[in-house]
C-alpha positions in Angstrom: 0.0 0.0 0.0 1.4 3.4 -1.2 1.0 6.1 1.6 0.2 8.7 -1.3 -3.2 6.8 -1.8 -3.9 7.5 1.9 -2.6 11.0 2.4 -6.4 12.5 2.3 -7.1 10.5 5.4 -3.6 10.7 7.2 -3.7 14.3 6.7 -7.7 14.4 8.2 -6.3 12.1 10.8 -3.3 14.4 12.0 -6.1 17.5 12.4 -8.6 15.6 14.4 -5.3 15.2 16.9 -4.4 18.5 17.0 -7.9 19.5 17.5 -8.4 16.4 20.1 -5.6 17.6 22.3 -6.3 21.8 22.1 -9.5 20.4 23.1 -8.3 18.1 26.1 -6.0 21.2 27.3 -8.7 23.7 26.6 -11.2 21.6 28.7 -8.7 21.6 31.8 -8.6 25.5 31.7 -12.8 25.6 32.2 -13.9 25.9 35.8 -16.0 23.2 35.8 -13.4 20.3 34.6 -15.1 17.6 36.3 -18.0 18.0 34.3 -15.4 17.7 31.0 -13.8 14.4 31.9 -15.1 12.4 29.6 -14.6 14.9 27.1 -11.0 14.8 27.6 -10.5 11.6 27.8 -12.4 11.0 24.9 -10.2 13.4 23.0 -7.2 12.0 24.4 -8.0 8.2 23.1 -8.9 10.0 20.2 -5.8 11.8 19.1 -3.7 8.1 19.9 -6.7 6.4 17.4 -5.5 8.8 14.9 -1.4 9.2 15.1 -1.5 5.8 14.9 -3.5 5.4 11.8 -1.7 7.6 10.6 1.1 6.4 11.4 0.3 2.8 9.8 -1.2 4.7 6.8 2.4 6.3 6.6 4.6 3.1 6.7 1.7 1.5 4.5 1.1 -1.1 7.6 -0.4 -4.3 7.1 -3.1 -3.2 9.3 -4.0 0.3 8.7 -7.5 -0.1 7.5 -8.4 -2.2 10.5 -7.0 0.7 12.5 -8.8 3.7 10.3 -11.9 1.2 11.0 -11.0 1.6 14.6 -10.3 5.1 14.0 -14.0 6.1 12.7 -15.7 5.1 15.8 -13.5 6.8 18.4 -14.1 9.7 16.6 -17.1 9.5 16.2 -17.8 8.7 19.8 -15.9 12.1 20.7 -17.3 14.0 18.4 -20.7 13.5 20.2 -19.5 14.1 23.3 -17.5 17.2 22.4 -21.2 18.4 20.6 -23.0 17.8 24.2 -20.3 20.6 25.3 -20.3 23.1 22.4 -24.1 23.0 22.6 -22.9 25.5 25.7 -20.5 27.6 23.9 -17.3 25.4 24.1 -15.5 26.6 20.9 -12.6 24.3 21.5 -15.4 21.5 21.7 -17.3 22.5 18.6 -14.0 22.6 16.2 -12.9 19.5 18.1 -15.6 17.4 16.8 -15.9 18.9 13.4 -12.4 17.5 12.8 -13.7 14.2 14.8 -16.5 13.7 12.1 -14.1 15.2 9.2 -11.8 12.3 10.4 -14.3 9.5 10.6 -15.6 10.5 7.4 -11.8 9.8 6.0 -11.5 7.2 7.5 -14.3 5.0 6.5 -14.1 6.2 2.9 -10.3 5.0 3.4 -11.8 1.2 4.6 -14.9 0.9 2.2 -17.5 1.2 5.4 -20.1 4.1 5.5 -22.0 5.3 8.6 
């Protein structure tokens, strides 16, 4: 597998990270952080799903797809959650999970699998 077939989906996979962990450190700066948790956990499994899928998509890895696959559903799992959050005027949260369902959307083109 040629990484240059991939690079849509690595590069959508390296922006959902960024986003995931502004978001993560954005979230610890609100006064209410227990109530964001979840939220930054969630972003912080996140941005791991997708350096390493990027990462395999990179090295053309045996196993990327199963790992985009993988990819998809954490993101889109934290994209919800971040949603719940920018419902309330969390920017970080509502940019986060744009790039969460931008990256799932990669992803899953990048394996065959649609929502």
């Amino acid at each position: 597998m040629k990484y240059e077939r991939y690079q849509t989906c690595i590069d959508a996979c390296l922006e959902c990270a960024t986003e995931c962990e502004h978001c993560a450190t954005s979230c610890l700066n609100e006064k209410d952080v227990a109530m964001l948790t979840r939220c930054i956990q969630l972003d912080r499994e996140c941005a791991e799903a997708c350096y390493a899928s990027a990462r395999l998509m990179g090295m053309g890895g045996e196993h990327a797809l199963l790992f985009c696959h993988a990819c998809a559903e954490i993101c889109e799992v934290c994209a919800e959650e971040c949603e719940k959050h920018a419902a309330h005027g969390m920017t970080h949260c509502r940019v986060c999970a744009e790039a969460c369902r931008q990256c799932a959307e990669e992803c899953r083109a990048m394996t065959g699998v649609n929502a």
